[in-house]
TORLUMVEX-731886 format. One record per residue (C-alpha): x, y, z. Coordinates in steps of 0.001 Angstrom, whole numbers, padded with zeros to 6 digits, always signed. Each point is the difference from the previous one (the first is absolute). Example, Ala and Ser with C-alpha at 12.3 -4.5 7.8 and 13.67 -1.06 7.14 Angstrom:
# residues 2
+012300-004500+007800/+001370+003440-000660/
//
This chain:
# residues 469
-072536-093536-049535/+002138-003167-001372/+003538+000253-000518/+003299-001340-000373/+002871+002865+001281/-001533+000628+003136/-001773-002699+002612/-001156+002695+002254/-002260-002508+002078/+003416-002028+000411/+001349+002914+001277/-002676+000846+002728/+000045-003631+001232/+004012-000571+000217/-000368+003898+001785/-002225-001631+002783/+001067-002722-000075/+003527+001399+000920/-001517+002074+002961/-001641-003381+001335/+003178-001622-000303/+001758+002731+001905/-002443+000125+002323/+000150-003487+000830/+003886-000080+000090/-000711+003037+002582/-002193-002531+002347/+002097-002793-000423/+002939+001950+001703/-001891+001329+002309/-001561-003649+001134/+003084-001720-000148/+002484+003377+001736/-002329+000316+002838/+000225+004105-000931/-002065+001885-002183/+002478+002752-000228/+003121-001821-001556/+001641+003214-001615/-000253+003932-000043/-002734-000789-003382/-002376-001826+002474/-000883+003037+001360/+003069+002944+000580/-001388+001744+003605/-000649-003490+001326/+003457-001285-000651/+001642+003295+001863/-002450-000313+002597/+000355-003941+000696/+003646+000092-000188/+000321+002816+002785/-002679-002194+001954/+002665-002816-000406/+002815+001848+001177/-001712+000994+002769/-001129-003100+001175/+003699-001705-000450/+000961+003069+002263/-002728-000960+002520/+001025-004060+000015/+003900+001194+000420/-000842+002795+002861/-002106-002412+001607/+002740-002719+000500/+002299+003169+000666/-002631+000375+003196/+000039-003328+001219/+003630-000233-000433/+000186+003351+002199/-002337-002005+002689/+002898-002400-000103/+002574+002335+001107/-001929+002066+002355/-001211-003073+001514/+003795-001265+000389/+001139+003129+001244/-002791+000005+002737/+000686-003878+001159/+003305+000809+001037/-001197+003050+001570/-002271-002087+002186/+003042-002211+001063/+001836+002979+000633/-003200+001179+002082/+000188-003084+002030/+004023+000290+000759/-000816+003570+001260/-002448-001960+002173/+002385-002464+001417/+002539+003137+000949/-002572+002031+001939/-000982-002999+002159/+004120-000462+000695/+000008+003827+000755/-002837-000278+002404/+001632-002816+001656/+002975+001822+000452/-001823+002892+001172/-000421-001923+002986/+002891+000867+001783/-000918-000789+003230/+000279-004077-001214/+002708+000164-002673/+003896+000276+000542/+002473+000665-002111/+000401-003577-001587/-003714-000445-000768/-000267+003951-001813/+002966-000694-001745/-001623-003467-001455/-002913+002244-000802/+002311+002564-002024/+001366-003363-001729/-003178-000720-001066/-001460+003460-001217/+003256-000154-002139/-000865-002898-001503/-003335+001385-000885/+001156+003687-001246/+002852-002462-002292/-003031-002000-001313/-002634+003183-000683/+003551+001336-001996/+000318-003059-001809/-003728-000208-001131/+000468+003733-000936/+003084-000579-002361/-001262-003805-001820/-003857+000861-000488/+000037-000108-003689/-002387-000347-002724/+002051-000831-002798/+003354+001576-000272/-002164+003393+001602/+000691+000716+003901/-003218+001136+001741/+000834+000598+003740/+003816+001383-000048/-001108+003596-001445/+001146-000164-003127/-004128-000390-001033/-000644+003747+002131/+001168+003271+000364/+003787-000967+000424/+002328+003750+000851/+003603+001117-000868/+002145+001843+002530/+002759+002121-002272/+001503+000688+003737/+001449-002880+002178/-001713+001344+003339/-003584-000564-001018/-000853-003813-000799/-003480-000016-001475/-002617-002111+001962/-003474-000135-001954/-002805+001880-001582/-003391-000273+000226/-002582+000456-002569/-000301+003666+001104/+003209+000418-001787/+000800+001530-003522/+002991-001286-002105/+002571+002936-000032/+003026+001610+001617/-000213+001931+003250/+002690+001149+001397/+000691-000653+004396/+000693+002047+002580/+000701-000222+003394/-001055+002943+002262/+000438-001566+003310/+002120-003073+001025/-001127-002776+001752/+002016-000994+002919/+000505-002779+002002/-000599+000082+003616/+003773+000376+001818/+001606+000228+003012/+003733+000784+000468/+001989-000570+003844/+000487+003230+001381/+003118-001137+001391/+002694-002021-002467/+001350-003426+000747/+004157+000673-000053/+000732-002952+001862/-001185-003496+000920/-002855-000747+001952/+000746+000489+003913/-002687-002614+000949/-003289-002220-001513/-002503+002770-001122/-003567-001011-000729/-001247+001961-003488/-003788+000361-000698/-001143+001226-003172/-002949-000168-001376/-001095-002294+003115/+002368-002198-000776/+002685-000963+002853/+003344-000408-001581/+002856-001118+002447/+003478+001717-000305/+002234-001647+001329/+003653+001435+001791/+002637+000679-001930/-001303+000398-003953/+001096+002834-001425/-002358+002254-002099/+000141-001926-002904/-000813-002932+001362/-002875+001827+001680/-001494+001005-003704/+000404-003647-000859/-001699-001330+003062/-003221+002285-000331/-000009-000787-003699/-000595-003517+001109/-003467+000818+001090/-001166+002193-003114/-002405-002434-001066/-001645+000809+003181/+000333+003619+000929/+000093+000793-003975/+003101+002188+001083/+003170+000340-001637/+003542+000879+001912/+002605+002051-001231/+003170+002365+001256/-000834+003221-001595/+001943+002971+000896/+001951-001761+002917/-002834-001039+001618/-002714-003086-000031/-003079+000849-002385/-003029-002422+000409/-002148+000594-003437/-003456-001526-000849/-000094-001891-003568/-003135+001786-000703/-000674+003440-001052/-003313+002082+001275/-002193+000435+003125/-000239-003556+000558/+003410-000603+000401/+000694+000712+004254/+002910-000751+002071/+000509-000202+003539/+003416-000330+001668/+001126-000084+003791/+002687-001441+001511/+000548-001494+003867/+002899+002133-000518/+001511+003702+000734/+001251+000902-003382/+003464+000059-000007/+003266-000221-002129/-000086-003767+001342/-003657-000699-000770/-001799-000220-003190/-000702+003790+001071/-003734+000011-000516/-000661+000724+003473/-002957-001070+002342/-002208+003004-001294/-002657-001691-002479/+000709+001477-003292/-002854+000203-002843/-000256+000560-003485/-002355-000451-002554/+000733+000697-004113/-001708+002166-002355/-001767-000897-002982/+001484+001183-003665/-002190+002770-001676/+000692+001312-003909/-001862+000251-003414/-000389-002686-002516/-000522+002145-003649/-000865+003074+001864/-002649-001386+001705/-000208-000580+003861/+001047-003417+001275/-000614-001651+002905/+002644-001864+002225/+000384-002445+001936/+003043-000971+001504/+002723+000159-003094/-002766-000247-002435/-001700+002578-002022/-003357-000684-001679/-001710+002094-002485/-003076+001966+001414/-001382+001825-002586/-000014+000810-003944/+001377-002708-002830/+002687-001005+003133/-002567-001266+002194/+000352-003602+001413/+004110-000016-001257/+001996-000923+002672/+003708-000006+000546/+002564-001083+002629/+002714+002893+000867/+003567-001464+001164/+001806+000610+002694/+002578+003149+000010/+003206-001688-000024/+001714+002762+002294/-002742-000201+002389/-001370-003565+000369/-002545+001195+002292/-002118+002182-002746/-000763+000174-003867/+001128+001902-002549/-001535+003000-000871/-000608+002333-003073/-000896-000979-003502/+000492-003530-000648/-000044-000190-003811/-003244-001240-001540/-001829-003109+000202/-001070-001365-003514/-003470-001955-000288/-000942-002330-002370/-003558-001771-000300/+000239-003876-000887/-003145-001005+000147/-001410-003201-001539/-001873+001117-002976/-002925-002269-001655/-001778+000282-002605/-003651-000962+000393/-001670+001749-002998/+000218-000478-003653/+000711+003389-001298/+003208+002245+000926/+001099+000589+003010/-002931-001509+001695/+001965-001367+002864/+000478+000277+004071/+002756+000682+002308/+000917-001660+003593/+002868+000979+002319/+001122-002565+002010/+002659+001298+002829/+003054-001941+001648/-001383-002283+002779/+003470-000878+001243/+001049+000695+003513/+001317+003365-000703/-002894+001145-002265/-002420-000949+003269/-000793+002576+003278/+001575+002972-001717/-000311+002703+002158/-001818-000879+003420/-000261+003182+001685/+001061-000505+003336/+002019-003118-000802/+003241-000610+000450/+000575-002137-002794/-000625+001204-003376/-001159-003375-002298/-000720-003618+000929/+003226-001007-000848/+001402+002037+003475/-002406-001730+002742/+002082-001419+002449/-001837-001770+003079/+002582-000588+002607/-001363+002867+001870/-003127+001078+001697/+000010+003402-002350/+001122-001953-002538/-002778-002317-000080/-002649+002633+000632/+001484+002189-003278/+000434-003521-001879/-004101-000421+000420/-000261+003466-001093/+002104-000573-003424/-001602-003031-000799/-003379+000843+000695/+000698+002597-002637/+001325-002381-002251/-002921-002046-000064/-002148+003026-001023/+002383+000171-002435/-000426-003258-001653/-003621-000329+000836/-000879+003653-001910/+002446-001342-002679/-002190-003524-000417/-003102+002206+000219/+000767+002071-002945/+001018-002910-002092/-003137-001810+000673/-001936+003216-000592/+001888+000093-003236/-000833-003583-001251/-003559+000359+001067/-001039+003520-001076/+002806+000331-003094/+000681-002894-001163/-002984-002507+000658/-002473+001732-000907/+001822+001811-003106/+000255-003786-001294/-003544-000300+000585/-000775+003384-001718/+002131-001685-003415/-001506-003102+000152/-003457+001760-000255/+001419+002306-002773/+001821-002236-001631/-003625-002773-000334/-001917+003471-001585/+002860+001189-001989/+000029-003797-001939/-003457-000223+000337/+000138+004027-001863/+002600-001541-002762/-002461-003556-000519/-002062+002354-000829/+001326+001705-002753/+002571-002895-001508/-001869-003354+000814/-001644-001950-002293/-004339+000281+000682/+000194-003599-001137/-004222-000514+000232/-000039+003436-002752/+003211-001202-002031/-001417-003601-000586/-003229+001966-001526/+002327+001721-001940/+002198-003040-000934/-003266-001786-001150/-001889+002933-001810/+003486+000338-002324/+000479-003764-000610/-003529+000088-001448/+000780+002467-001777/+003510-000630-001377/-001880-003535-001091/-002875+002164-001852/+002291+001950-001694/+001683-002662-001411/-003018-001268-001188/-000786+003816-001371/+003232+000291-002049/+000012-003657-001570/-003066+001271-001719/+000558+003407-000673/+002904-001594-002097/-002274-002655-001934/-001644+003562-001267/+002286+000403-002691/-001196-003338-001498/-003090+001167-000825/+001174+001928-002429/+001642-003303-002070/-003532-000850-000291/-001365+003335-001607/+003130-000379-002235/-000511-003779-000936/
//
């Protein structure tokens, strides 16, 4: 059929010829984008799909420099654990030395103390300034740090045994310090030179000082008896510094006691203290000397420092002691894509005080006590610092276990996810550029044909001029 109102054949050609074009637009912005899905019409599930693929995998590329920059700190954290390692070292080799009594006097222990100073100022220093950023790492503030609502408990650390919460303390037995008071009391000066030993130390009295000036001269030798002088009640007290079992004294005069001697007599006279015992949230604690430590239930590994009882120097208070507060600050990281996909460290205080908590049997209670200018001294000193380089060396352990086990090999887990999540989303977005060329040729032939197709299906309508004519 011939006719004028309708070129149907014109229609059909510009139709495919349309679709070609289309078609060929389609390739084109495929070949030159790089994607074959450019928009939600390329193909709907595909787009959802690929786009949660790419979220994912800019979630994998930011947790995995999140891991390495985690590395960074731990690895920080742990080099200035291994200097503090080696300072702990240097003071046990000074404490053995002093431990040598028999070759040391008093000049060469007290250049020893000097020196173990020095160190325990340096370990605090390191403690305080290891930073990584504006973030401390080794003061406690990146642990289990603890509140004391009461005055007479001081908090000392946490371990990771410990739950963040409020328990209250309680102290059910005082610890004491080891004490000895004259049996007689000094009312008048000394009738003649009296020779004092306490603690196996000789301390010369001479004629004439009057009790006062007794106290003052045995207080001269604390740092090596570790025994304090006092007039309590009328009469000379001689007090350890310690609290608990470990802390001894032994005092005997050359002397009758008398009103005109320092009235301890030339009966030995031996004490020892008692350690502190109590509850920590209900639970049973341990103690040591003035310090409590958590034994069992969400309490366990808490451990606090009870003060002196200020109308009786020579024990603790006792009683409830308010509540001690704990709060966990634990670096966080996070090493996964998704929520909350992230890991927790505690790192404690590894200053002197945070260090030999607790020694049972010890008469000092933390590293920042030692004191070497005795021969029990010495020995205890070795004790605490022995301790303390558990301490630090368990501490270093769990950090490295941490970068190798956690963090390590959680970057190496991503890196492996994240090359078969991309390789997932190629799939599905990228451009098959081997099957789109095909494509871009097959419709570029066409597109030319139909060109062709519709310039003649529009000469059609001249063939009727020459039916007409």
């Amino acid at each position: 059929m011939l006719g004028i109102q309708n070129n149907v054949s014109a229609l059909n050609a510009q139709h495919n010829l349309g679709r070609s074009q289309n078609s060929l637009n389609t390739s084109i912005e495929r070949l030159s984008s790089g994607f074959k899905v450019n928009r939600g019409a390329d193909g709907p599930a595909a787009l959802v799909i690929s786009e949660k693929q790419r979220a994912q995998i800019a979630g994998l590329k930011a947790a995995i420099d999140n891991t390495d920059k985690a590395v960074a700190v731990v690895q920080t954290a742990e080099g200035a654990l291994t200097e503090i390692n080696s300072l702990l070292v240097k003071a046990r080799s000074l404490s053995i030395d002093s431990a040598n009594t028999g070759v040391n006097d008093a000049d060469a222990l007290a250049a020893n103390q000097a020196e173990i100073d020095n160190v325990l100022d340096t370990i605090n220093r390191i403690a305080a300034n290891t930073q990584f950023g504006d973030s401390n790492l080794l003061d406690g503030s990146s642990g289990l740090q603890g509140t004391a609502s009461d005055t007479d408990v001081t908090f000392l650390k946490a371990t990771s045994d410990t739950s963040a919460g409020s328990y209250a303390v309680a102290v059910t037995t005082v610890a004491e310090r080891a004490n000895a008071t004259a049996g007689t009391a000094q009312t008048t000066n000394l009738a003649a030179a009296e020779t004092l030993t306490v603690n196996g130390v000789s301390i010369s009295l001479n004629a004439g000082l009057d009790q006062n000036a007794v106290v003052s001269r045995i207080n001269e030798f604390t740092g090596q008896t570790g025994v304090v002088a006092a007039v309590v009640g009328g009469a000379t007290q001689l007090r350890t510094e310690s609290f608990g079992t470990a802390a001894t004294i032994d005092v005997i005069s050359d002397t009758a006691a008398a009103a005109t001697s320092s009235g301890f007599g030339t009966t030995l006279v031996q004490d020892s203290g008692v350690n502190v015992a109590g509850t920590i949230g209900g639970n049973a604690a341990t103690g040591s000397g003035a310090v409590l430590t958590g034994s069992a239930g969400a309490s366990q590994g808490i451990m606090v420092s009870i003060a002196e009882d200020a109308a009786n120097l020579t024990q603790t208070v006792t009683g409830a002691q308010g509540n001690i507060t704990i709060a966990d600050n634990s670096l966080i990281f996070q090493i996964g894509a998704n929520q909350n996909q992230t890991v927790s460290i505690s790192i404690d205080s590894v200053d002197s005080t945070g260090l030999g908590i607790g020694v049972a049997g010890n008469q000092f209670t933390n590293l920042n006590e030692i004191s070497v200018t005795s021969a029990s001294g010495a020995q205890d000193s070795i004790g605490i610092i022995d301790a303390a380089i558990d301490e630090i060396s368990t501490l270093r352990g769990t950090l490295g276990a941490f970068q190798g086990n956690t963090l390590e090999s959680t970057a190496t887990n991503m890196r492996s996810t994240l090359e078969n999540t991309v390789n997932a989303e190629s799939v599905i977005r990228d451009t098959d550029f081997a099957e789109e060329i095909s494509k871009f040729t097959n419709s570029q032939v066409l597109v030319q044909a139909g060109a062709s197709v519709l310039s003649s299906a529009n000469q059609s309508s001249q063939l009727i001029l020459s039916l007409l004519g």
